[in-house]
C-alpha positions in Angstrom: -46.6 20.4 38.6 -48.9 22.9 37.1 -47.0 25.6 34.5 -47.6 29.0 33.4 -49.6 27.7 30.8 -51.8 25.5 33.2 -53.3 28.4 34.9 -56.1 30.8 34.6 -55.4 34.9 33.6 -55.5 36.6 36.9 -57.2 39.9 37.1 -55.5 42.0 40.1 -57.9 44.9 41.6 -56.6 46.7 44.4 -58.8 48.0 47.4 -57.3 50.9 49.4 -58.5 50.8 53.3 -56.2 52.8 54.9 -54.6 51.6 57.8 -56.2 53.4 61.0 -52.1 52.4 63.1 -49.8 53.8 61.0 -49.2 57.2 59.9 -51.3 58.5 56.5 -53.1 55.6 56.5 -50.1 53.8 54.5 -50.2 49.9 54.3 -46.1 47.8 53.6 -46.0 45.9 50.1 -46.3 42.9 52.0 -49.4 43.1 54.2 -51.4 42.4 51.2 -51.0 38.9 50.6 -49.8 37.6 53.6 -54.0 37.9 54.3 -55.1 35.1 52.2 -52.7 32.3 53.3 -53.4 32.2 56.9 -57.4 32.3 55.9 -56.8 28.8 53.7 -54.8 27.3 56.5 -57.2 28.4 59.1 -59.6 26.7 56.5 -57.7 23.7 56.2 -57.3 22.9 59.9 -61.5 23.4 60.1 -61.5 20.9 57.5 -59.3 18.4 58.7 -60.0 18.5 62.5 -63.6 20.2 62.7 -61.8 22.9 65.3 -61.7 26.5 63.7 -58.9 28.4 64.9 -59.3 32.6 65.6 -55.9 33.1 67.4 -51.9 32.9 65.8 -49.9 31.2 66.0 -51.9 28.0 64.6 -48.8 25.6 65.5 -49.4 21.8 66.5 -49.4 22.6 70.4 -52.5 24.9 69.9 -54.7 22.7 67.4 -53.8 20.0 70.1 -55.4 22.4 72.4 -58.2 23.4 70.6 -59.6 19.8 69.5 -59.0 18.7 73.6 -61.5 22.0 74.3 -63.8 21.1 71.5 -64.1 17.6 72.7 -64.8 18.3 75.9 -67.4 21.0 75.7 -69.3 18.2 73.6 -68.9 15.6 76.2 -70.7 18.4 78.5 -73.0 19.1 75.9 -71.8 22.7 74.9 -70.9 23.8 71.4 -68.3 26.8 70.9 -69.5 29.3 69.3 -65.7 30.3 68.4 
């Protein structure tokens, strides 16, 4: 298990986009990095199954669903652009 000592200095910039749904543009403490984590799992899935998934949530039901669609666009001889 990696320590504190184990890992790189981290250099934190923040990027203000305002958000166009809420009022003055304000974003929650939490909206930040909640980003990030369901990008690498997205990632992760592409990796593992070759299927990239868009849409939430990305539970076992819908990966199902998404390698049965992939595989049978190929046996047609489509590829999904998604």
């Amino acid at each position: 298990m990696p320590t504190t000592v184990d890992l790189p200095m981290i250099d934190t910039v923040f990027i203000e986009v305002p958000n166009p749904h809420r009022p003055f543009g304000i974003r929650g403490v939490g909206e930040s990095p909640i980003v990030p984590p369901l990008a690498a799992l997205a990632n992760a899935i592409h990796a593992a199954t070759g299927v990239r998934m868009a849409n939430m949530p990305m539970s076992s039901g819908f990966i199902l669903a998404a390698i049965n669609k992939d595989q049978i666009f190929e046996r047609r001889g489509y590829r999904d652009i998604n």
